[in-house]
C-alpha positions as CSV (number, residue, x, y, z in Angstrom):
1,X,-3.4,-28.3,5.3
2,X,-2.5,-25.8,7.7
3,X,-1.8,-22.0,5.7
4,X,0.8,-20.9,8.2
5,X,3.9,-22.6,9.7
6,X,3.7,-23.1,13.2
7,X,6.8,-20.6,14.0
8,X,4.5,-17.7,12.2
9,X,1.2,-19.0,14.7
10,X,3.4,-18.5,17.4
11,X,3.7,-14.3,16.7
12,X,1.0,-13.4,17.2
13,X,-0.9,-14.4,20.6
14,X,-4.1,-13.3,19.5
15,X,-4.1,-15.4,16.9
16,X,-3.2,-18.5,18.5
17,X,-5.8,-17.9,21.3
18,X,-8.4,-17.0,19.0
19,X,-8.1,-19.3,16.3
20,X,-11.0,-21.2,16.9
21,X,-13.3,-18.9,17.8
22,X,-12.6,-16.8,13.9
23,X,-13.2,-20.5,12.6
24,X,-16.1,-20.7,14.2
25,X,-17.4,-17.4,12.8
26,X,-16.3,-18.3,9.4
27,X,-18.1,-21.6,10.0
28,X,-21.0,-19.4,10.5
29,X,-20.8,-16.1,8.6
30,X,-18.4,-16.9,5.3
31,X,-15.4,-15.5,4.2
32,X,-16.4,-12.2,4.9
33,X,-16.4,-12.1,8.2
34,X,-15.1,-9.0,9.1
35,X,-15.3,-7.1,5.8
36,X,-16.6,-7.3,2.1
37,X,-13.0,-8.3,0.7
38,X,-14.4,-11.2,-1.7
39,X,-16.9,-8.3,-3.2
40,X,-13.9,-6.2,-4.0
41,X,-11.6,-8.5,-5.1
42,X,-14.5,-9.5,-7.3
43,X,-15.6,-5.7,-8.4
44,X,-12.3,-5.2,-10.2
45,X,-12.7,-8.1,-12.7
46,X,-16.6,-7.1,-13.8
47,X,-19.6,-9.0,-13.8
48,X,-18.8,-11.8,-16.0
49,X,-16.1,-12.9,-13.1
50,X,-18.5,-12.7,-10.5
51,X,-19.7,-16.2,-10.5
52,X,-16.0,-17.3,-9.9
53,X,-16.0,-15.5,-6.4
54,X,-19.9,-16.5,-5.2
55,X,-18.6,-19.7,-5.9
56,X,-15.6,-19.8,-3.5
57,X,-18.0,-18.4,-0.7
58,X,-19.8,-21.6,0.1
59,X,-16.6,-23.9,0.0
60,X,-14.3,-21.7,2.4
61,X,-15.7,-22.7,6.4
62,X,-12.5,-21.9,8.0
63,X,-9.4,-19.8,7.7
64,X,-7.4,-22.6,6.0
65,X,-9.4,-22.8,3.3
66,X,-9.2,-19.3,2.0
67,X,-6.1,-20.0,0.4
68,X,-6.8,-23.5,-1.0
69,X,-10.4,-22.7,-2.8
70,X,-9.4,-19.0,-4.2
71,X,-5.8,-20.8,-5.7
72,X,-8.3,-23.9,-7.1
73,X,-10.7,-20.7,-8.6
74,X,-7.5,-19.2,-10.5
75,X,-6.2,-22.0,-11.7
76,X,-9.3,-22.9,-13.2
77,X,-9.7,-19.2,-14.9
78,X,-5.9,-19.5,-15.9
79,X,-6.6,-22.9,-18.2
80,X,-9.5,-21.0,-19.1
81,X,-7.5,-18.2,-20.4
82,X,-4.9,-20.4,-22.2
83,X,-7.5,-22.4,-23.4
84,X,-9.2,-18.8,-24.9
85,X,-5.8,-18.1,-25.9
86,X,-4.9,-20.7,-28.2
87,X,-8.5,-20.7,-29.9
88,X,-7.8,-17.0,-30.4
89,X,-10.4,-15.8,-28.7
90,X,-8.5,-12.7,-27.1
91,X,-11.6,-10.7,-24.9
92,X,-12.3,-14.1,-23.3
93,X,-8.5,-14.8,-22.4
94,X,-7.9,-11.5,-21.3
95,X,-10.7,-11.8,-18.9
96,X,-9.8,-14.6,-17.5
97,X,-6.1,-13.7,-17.1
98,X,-7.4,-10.7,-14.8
99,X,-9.2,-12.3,-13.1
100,X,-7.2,-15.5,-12.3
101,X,-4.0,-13.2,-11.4
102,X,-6.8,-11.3,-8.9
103,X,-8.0,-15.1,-7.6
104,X,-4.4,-15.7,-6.9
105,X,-3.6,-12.5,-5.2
106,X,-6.4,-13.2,-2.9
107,X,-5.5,-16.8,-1.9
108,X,-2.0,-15.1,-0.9
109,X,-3.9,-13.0,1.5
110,X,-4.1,-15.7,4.1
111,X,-0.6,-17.2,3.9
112,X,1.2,-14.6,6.6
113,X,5.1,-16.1,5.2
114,X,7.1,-16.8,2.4
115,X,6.4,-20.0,2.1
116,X,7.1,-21.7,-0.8
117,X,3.4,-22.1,-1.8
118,X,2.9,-18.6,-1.6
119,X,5.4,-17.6,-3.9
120,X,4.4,-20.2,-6.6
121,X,0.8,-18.1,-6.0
122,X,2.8,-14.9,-6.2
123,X,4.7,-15.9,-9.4
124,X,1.2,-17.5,-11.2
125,X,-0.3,-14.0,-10.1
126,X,2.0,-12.2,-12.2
127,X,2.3,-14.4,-15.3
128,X,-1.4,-14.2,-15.4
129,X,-1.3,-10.2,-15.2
130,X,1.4,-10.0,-17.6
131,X,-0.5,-12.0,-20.3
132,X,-3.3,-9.6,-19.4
133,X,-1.2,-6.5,-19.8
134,X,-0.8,-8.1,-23.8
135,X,-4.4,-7.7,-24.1
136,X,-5.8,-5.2,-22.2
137,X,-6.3,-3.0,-25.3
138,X,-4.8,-0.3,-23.1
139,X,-1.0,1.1,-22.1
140,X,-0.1,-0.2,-19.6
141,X,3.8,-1.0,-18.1
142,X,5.9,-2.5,-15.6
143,X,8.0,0.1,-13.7
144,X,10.5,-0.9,-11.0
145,X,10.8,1.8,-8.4
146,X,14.5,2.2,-6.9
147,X,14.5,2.1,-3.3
148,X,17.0,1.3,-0.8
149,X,19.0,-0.4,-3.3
150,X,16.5,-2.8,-4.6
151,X,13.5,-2.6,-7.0
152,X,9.3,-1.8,-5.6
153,X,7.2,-3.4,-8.1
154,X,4.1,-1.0,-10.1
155,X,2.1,-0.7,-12.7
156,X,1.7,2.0,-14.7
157,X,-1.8,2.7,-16.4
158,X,-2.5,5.1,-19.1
159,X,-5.8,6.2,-20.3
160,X,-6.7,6.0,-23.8
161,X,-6.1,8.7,-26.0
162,X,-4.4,11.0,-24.2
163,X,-1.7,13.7,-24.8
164,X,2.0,13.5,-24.2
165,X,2.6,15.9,-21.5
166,X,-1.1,16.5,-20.1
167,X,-1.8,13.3,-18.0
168,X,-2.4,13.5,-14.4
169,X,-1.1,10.6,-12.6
170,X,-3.0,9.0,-9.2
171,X,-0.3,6.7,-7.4
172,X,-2.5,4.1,-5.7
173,X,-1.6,2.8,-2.1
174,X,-3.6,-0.6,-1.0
175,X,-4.5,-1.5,2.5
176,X,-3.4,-4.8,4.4
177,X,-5.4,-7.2,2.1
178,X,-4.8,-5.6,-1.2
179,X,-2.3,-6.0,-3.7
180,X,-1.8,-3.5,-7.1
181,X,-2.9,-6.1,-9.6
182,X,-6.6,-5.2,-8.2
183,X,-5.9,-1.3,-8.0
184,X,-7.1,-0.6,-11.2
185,X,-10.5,-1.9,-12.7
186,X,-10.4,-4.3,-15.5
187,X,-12.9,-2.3,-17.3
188,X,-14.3,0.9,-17.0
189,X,-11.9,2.0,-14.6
190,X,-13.0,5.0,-12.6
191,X,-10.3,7.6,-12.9
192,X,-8.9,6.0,-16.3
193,X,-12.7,6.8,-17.3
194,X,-11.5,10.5,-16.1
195,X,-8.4,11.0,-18.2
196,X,-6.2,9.9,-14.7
197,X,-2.8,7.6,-15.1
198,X,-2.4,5.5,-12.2
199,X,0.8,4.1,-11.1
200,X,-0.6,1.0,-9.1
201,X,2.0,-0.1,-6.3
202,X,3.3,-2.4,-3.9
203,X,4.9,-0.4,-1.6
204,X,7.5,-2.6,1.0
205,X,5.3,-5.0,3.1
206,X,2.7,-5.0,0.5
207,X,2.0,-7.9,-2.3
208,X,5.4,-8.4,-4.7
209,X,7.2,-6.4,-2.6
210,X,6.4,-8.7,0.7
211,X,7.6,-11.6,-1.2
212,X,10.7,-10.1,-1.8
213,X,11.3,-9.4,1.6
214,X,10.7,-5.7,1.3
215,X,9.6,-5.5,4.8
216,X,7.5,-2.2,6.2
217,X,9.7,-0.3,8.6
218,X,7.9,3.0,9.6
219,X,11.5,5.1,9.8
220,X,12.6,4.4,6.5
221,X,9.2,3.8,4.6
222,X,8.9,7.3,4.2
223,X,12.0,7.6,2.1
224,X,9.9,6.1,-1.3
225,X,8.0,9.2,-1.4
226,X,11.0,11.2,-3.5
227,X,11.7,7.6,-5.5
228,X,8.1,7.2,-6.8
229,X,7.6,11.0,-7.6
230,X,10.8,11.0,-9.6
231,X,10.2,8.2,-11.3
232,X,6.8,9.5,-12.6
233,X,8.3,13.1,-12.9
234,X,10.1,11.5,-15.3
235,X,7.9,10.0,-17.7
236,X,7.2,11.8,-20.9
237,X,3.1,11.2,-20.6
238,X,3.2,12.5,-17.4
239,X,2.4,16.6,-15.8
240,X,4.9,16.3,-13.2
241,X,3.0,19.4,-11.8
242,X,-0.2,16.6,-11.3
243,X,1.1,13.7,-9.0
244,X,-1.1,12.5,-6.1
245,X,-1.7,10.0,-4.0
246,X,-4.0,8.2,-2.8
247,X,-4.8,5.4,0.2
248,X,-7.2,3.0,1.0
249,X,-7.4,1.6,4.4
250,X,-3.9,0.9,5.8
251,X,-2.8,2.8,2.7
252,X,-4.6,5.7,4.5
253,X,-1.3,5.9,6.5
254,X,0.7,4.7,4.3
255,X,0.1,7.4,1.5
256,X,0.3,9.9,4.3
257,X,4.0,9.0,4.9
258,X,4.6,9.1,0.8
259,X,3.1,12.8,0.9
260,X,4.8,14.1,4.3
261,X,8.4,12.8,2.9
262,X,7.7,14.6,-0.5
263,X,6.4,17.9,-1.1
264,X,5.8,17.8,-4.6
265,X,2.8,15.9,-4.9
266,X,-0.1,18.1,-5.9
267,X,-2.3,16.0,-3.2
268,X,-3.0,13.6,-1.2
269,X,-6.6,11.6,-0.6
270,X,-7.3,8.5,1.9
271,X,-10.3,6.9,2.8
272,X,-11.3,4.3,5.3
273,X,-8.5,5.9,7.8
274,X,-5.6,4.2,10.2
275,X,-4.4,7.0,11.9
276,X,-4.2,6.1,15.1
277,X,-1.6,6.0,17.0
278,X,-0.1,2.6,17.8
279,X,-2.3,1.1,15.8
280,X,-4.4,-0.5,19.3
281,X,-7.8,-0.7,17.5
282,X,-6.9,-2.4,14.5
283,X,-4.0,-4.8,15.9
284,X,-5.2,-5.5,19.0
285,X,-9.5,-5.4,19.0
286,X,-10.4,-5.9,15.2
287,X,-9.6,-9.7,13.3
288,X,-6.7,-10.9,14.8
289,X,-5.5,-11.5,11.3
290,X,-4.7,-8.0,11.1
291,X,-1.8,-8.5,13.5
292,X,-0.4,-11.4,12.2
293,X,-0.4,-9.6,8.3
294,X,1.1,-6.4,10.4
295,X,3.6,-8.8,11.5
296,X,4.4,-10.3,7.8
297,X,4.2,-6.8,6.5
298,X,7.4,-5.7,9.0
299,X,9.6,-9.2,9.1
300,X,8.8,-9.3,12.7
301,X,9.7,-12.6,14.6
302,X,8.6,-12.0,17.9
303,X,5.5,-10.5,18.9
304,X,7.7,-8.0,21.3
305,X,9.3,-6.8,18.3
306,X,6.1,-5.9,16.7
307,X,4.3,-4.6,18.9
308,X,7.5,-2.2,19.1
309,X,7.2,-1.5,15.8
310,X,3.6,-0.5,16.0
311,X,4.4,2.5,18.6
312,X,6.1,4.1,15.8
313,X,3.0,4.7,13.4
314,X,2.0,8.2,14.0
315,X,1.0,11.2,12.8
316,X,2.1,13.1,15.8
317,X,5.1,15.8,15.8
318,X,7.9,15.1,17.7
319,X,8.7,17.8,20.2
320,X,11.5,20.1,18.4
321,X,11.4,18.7,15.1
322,X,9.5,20.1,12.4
323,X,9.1,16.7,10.7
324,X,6.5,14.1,11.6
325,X,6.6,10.6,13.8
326,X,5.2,8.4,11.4
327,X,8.1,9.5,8.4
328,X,11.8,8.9,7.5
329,X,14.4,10.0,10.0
330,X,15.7,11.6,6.6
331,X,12.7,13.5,5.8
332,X,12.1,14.8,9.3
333,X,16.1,16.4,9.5
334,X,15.2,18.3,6.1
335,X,15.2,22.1,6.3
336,X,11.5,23.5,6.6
337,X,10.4,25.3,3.1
């Protein structure tokens, strides 16, 4: 069954015209064709979840079946986990609650709409991390983010044992394929392991938010910087004099925009970069999945209107304004400091 409607096909004419050819390569080469994303999906449940992703390699030889064989993986860990649940066996069930709401964040990757599949995979997704968050042996809670009237979904994570007061907090931006329910490590989670909170998000075009038709819009995106810093400013565990940010991937840009629009976080780290400007290399000469998720991410119908809104992501000064291109209209009329 096809994972896109034929309207959403029809956005992108990359995609249409090169179709065959990326099934051809996944025929060949795997799920992985242009990047290690089943490895790190996989990395954040631990080793015992591993098999579950080797086993959805062999079974996926073309794009379609990305979403049916990771959804058939998590459903299988979720009755699993119920199953582990009602025996009382609580380390088993909160492994596989993890890892099934991480199984069905990834079979959402490759449905570019709203369909009404992918929001039955977005709402299994969440039960499965919420019964997780009942077991994970550490803090961690829901937090709705106020932004432009509405709510942007996150998760905050607290290390163990930690002081009220003292914590430095890491807000966690993902890239085009990521989603916050991976951002944090089930176990042994690097900067929790270093006495960090993370506030793991989905900022508007990203995971929850993209199914609730928080679309990315690269004027206004900028104005969630102040709303996530006071939100965590806010929190009793928290040194609102240690916020930062960091972005992976897309999120590279992304967490840019969050830092230029709001001068009180401490920092600001990204990795794997997307700084250039309109975007040309990634949308236009990498996977031409990339484009049709850029095209999710902003409620886009056309392709004209996309590729519209890709001229507007850049970190480039506009002549006589002190702000920045790539951020909020709002953020670039504020007073220098």
């Amino acid at each position: 069954m096809p994972s896109q409607p034929i309207d959403v096909v029809k956005r992108s004419s990359r995609w249409a015209g090169q179709r065959w050819l990326l099934d051809a390569v996944i025929g060949l080469v795997g799920p992985e064709w242009d990047q290690g994303r089943v490895a790190y999906y996989a990395a954040a449940c631990g080793q015992d979840s591993q098999v579950d992703f080797t086993a959805v390699r062999p079974r996926i030889r073309k794009y379609d079946d990305l979403a049916r064989e990771f959804s058939k993986a998590a459903r299988r860990r979720e009755l699993l986990a119920r199953d582990a649940g009602h025996r009382d066996h609580r380390a088993s069930a909160r492994e596989s609650y993890f890892t099934a709401a991480v199984l069905y964040g990834a079979a959402q990757w490759a449905i570019e709409a709203s369909t009404e599949f992918n929001l039955l995979l977005d709402r299994k997704k969440t039960e499965c991390y919420r019964a997780f968050m009942g077991r994970a042996g550490r803090t961690i809670q829901r937090l709705e983010i106020p932004f432009g009237g509405r709510g942007v979904p996150a998760y905050l994570h607290l290390p163990a044992g930690a002081e009220p007061g003292t914590l430095p907090c890491v807000v966690s931006v993902p890239g085009m394929d990521a989603f916050k329910e991976m951002s944090v490590a089930m176990d042994g989670d690097r900067l929790l392991n270093r006495g960090f909170a993370v506030l793991a998000i989905d900022t508007p075009g990203q995971g929850e938010s993209l199914t609730r038709g928080l679309w990315y819009d690269p004027d206004t995106y900028g104005e969630l910087g102040p709303a996530v810093y006071d939100a965590l400013a806010r929190r009793d565990e928290l040194d609102p004099g240690r916020i930062l940010l960091f972005g992976r991937s897309f999120g590279s840009f992304l967490a840019t925009q969050l830092a230029a629009a709001e001068s009180r976080f401490a920092a600001c780290a990204v990795v794997m970069t997307c700084f250039e400007t309109g975007g040309f290399s990634l949308l236009e000469t990498a996977s031409p999945t990339f484009k049709l998720r850029f095209t999710y991410m902003t409620g886009a119908n056309t392709e004209q209107e996309v590729d519209r809104i890709a001229q507007r992501l850049t970190t480039e000064v506009v002549p006589g304004e002190a702000g920045n291109a790539g951020v909020s209209k709002a953020v670039r009329e504020q007073p220098a400091s």
